[in-house]
N, CA and C of each residue as an Amber inpcrd file, in Angstrom:
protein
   387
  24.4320000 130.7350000 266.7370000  25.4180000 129.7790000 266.2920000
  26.4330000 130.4940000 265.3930000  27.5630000 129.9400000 265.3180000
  28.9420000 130.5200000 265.3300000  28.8970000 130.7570000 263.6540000
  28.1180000 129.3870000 262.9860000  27.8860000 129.1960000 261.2680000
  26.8280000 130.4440000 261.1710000  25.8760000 130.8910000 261.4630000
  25.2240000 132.1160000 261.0360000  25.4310000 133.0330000 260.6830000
  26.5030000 133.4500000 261.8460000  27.4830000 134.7830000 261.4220000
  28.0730000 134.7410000 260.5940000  28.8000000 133.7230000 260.7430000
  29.9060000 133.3410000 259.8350000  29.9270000 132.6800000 258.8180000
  28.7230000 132.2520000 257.2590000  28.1700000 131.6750000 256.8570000
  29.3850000 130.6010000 255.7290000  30.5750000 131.0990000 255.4930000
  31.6110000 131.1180000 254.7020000  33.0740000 131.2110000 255.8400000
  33.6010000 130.0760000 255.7710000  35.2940000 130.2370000 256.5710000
  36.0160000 131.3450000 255.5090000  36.6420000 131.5800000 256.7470000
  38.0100000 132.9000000 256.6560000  38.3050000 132.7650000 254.9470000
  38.8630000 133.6600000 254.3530000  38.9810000 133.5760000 253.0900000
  41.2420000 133.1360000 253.5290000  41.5440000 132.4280000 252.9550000
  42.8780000 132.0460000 252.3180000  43.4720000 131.7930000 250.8270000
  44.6450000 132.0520000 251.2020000  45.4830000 132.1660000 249.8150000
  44.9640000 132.6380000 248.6530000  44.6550000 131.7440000 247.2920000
  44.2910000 133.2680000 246.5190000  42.5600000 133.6400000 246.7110000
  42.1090000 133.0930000 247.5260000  40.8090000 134.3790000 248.0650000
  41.3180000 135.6580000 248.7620000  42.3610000 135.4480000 249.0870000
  42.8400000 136.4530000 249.9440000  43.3000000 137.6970000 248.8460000
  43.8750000 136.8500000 247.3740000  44.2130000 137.7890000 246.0900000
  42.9790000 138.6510000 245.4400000  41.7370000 138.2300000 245.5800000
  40.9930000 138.7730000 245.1380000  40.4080000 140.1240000 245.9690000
  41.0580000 140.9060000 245.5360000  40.4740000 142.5120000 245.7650000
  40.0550000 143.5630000 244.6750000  40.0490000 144.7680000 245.0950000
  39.3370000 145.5550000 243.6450000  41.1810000 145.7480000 243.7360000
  40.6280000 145.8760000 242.6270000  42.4560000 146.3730000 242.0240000
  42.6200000 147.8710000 241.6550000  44.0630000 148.0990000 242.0010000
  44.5890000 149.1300000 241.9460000  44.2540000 149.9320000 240.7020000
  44.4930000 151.3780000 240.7080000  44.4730000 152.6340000 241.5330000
  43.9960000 152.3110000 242.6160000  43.7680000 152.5160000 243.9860000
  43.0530000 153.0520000 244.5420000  43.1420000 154.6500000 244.9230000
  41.9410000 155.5770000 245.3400000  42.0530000 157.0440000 245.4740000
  41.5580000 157.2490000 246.8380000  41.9690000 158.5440000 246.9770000
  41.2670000 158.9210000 248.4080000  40.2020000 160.2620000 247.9060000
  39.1990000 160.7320000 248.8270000  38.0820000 161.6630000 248.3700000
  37.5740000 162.3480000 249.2210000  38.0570000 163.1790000 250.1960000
  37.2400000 164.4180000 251.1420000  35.6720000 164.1890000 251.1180000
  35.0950000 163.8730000 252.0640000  33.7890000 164.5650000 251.9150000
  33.6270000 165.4170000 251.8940000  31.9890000 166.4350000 251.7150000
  31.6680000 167.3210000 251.5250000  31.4080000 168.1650000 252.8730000
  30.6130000 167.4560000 253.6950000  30.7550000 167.3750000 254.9230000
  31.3850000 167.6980000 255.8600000  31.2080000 168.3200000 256.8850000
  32.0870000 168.3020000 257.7960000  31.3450000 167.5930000 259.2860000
  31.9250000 166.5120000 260.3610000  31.0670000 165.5620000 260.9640000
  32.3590000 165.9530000 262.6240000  31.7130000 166.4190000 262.9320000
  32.3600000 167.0790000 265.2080000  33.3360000 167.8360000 264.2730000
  32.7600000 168.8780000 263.3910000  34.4140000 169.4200000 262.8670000
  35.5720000 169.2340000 262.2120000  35.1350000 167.8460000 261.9850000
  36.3000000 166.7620000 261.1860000  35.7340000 166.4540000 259.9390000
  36.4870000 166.4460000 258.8950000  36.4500000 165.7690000 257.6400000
  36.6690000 164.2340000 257.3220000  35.5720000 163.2880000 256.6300000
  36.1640000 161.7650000 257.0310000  36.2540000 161.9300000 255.2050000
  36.7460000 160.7730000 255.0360000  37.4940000 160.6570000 253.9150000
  37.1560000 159.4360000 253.2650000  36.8590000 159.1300000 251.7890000
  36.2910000 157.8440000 251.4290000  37.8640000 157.2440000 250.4180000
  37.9170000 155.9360000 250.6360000  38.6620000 155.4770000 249.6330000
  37.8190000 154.5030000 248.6260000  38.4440000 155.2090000 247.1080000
  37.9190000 154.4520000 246.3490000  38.4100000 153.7830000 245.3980000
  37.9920000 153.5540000 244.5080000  38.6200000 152.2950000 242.9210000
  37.5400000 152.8800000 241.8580000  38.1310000 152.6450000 240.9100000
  37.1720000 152.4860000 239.5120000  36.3140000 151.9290000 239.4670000
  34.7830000 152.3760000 239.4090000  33.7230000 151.5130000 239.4240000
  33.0740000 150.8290000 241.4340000  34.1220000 151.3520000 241.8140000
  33.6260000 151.3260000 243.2010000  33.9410000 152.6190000 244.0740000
  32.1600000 153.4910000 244.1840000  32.8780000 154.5930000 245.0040000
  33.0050000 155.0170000 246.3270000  32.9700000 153.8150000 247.2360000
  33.6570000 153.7200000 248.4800000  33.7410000 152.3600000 248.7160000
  35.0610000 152.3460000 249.1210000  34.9480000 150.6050000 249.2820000
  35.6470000 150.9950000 250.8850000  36.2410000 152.0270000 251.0960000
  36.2490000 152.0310000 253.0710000  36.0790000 153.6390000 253.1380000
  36.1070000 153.8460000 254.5090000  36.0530000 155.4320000 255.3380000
  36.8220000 155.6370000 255.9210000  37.0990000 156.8180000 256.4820000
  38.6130000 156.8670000 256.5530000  37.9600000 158.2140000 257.7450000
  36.9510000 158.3530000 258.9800000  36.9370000 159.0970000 259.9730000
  38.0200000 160.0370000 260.6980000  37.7320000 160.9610000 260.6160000
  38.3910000 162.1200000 261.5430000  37.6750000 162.4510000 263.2790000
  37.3450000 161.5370000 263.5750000  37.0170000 161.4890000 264.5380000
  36.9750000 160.0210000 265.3160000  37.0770000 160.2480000 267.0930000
  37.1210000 158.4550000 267.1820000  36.6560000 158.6060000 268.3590000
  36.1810000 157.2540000 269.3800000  35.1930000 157.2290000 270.2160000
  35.5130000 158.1450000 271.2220000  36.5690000 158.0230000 271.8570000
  36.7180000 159.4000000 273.0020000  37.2770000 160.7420000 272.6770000
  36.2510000 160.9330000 271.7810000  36.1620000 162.8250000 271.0390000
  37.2330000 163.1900000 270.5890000  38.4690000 162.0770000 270.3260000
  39.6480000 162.9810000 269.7800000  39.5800000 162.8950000 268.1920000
  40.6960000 163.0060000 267.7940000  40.6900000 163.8410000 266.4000000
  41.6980000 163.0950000 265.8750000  41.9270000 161.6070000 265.2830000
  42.4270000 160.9820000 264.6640000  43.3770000 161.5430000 263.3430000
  44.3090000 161.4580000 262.9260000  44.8300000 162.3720000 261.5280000
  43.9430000 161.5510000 260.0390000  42.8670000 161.8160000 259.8460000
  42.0900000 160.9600000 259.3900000  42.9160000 161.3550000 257.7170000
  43.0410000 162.3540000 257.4160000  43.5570000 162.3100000 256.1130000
  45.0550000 162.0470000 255.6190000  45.4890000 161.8630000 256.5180000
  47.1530000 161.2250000 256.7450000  47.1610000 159.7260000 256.6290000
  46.2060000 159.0570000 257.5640000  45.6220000 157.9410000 257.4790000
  45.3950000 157.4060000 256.4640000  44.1300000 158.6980000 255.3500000
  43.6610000 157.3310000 254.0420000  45.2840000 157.8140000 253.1700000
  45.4960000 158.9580000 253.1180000  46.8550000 158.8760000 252.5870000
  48.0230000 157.7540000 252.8020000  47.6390000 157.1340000 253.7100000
  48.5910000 155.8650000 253.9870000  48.2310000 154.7970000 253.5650000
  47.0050000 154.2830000 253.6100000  46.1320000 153.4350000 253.2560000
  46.4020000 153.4180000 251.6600000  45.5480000 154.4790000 251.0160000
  46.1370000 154.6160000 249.4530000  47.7210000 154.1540000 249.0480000
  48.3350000 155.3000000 249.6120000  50.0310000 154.8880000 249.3930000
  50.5710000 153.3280000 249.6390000  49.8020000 152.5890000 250.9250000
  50.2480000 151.1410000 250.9620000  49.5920000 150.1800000 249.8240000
  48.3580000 150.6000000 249.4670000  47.1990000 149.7100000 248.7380000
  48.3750000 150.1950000 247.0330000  48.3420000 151.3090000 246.5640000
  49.0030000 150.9560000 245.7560000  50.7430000 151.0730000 245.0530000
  51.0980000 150.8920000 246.6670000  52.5690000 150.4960000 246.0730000
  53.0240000 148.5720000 246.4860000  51.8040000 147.8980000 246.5560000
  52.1570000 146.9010000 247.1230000  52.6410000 145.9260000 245.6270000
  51.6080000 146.2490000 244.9570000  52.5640000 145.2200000 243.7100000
  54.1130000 145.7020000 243.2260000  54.3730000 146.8120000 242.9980000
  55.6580000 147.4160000 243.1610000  56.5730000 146.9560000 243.8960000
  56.1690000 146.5530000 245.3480000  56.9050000 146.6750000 246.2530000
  57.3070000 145.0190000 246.2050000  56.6180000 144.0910000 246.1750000
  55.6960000 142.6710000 245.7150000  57.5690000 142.5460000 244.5900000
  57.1400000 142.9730000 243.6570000  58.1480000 142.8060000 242.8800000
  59.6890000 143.3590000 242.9150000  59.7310000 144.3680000 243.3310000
  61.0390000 144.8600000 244.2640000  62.0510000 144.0360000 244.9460000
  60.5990000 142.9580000 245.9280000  61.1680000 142.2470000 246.3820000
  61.9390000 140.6400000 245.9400000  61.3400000 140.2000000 244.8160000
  61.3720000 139.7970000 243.6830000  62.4770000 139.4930000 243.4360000
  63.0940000 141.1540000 243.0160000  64.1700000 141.2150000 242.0390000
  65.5750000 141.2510000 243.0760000  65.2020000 141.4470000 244.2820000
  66.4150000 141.1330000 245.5240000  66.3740000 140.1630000 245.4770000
  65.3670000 138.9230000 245.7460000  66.0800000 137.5640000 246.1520000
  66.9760000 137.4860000 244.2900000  66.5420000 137.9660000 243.3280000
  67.4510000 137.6080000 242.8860000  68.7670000 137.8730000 242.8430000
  69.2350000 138.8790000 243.1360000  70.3190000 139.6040000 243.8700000
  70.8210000 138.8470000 244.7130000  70.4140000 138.3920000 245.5310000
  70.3650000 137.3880000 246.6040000  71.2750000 136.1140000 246.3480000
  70.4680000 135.6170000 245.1390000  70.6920000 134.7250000 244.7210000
  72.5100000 134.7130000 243.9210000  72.2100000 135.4170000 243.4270000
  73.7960000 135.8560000 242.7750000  74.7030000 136.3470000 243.3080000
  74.4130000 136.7400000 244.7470000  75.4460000 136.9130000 245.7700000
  75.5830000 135.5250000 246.2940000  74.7200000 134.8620000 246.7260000
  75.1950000 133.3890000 246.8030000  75.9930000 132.6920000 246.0410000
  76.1770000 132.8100000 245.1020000  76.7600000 131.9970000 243.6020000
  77.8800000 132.4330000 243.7930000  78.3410000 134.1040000 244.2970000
  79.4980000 134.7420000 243.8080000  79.8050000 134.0890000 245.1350000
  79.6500000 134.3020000 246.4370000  79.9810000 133.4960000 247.8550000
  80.5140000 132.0320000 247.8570000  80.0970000 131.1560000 246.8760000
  80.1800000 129.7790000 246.2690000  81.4400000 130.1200000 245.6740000
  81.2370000 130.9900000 244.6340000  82.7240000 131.0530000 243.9970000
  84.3190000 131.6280000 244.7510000  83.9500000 132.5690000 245.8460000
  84.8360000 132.7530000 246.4100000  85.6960000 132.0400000 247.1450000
  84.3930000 130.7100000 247.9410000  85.3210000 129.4740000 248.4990000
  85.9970000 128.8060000 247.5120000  85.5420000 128.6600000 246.2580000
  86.8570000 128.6470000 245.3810000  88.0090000 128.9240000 245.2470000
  88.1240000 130.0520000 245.4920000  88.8880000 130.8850000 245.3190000
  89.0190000 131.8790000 244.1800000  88.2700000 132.5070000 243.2100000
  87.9900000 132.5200000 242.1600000  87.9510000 134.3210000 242.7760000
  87.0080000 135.0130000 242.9650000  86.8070000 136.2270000 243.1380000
  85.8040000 136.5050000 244.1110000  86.1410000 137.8140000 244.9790000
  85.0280000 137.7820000 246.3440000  84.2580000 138.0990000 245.4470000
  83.6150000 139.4790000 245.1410000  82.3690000 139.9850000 244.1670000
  82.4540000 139.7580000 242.2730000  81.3880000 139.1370000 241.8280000
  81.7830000 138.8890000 240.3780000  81.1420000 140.3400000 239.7290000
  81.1800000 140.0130000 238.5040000  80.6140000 141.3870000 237.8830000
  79.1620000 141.0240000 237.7620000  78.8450000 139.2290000 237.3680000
  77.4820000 139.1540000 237.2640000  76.7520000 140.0090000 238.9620000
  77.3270000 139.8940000 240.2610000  76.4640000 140.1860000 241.1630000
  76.2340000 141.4430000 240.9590000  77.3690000 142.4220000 240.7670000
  77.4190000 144.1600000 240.4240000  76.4350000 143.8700000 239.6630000
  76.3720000 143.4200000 238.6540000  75.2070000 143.5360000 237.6260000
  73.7690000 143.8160000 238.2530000  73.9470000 142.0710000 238.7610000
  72.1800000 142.2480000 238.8530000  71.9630000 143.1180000 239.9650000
  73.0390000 143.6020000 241.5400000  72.8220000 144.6860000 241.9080000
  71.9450000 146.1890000 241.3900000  72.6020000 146.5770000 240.2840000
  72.3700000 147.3910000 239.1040000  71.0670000 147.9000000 239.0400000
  70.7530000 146.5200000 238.5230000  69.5540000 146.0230000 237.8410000
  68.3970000 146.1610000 238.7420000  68.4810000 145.8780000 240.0460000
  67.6240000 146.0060000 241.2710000  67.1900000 147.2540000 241.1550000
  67.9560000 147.8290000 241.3300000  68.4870000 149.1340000 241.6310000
  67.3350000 150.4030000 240.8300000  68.3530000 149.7410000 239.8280000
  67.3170000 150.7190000 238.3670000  66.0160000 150.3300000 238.5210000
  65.8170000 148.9570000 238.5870000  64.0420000 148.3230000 238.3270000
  63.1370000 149.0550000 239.5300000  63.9570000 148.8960000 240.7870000
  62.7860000 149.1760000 242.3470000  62.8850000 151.0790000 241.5400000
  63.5770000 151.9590000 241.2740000  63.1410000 152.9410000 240.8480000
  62.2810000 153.3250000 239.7790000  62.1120000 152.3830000 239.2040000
  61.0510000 152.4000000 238.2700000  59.9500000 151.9820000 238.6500000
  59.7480000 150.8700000 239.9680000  58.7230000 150.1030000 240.4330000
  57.9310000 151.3310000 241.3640000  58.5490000 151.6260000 242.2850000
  58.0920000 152.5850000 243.3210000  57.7650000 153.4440000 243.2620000
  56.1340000 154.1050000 243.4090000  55.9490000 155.0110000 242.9880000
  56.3500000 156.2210000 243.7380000
């Protein structure tokens, strides 16, 4: 029966927020497994929470450490990125306002939009690692 397996429905919205939280790292094994090195990703206080294989079912040779390198790099630039995005709709937003004002007739670009342009600008370089 389908409830056995599955003892708990799909996790949504903020179950979906609850993860180990960032850093996450990547870690070579010691090992070497068909010649390939697999790779553990971890967190503080958790020291593997996935694997990251150099090898895959029809004997080829996956880029397994490019892989958790991606994995890492997505896992922790997502709040960064999360907020990046953030700070465009507000941009967004103040290009709308200045668009509003232009059917006015008033000015195509104001200085507030340059501004918070700016501001994007500077912040996502500070956000991104």
């Amino acid at each position: 029966q389908v409830s056995e397996l599955f003892p708990r429905p799909f996790k949504t919205g903020d179950e979906m927020n609850k993860h180990t939280p960032a850093p996450w790292e990547k870690a070579r094994s010691i090992f070497q497994t068909d010649g390939e090195y697999d790779f553990a990703i971890s967190a503080k206080g958790v020291p593997v929470l996935a694997e990251v294989f150099g090898r895959s079912s029809d004997g080829g040779h996956p880029p397994a450490e490019a892989n958790a390198d991606f994995i890492v790099t997505a896992v922790n630039s997502h709040a960064s990125l999360t907020e990046c995005v953030k700070v465009l709709r507000e941009v967004l937003e103040a290009v709308k306002s200045d668009a509003n004002k232009l059917v006015s007739g008033n000015y195509v670009i104001g200085p507030e939009t340059i501004e918070a342009i700016d501001a994007a600008i500077s912040r996502a370089k500070e956000l991104v690692p």
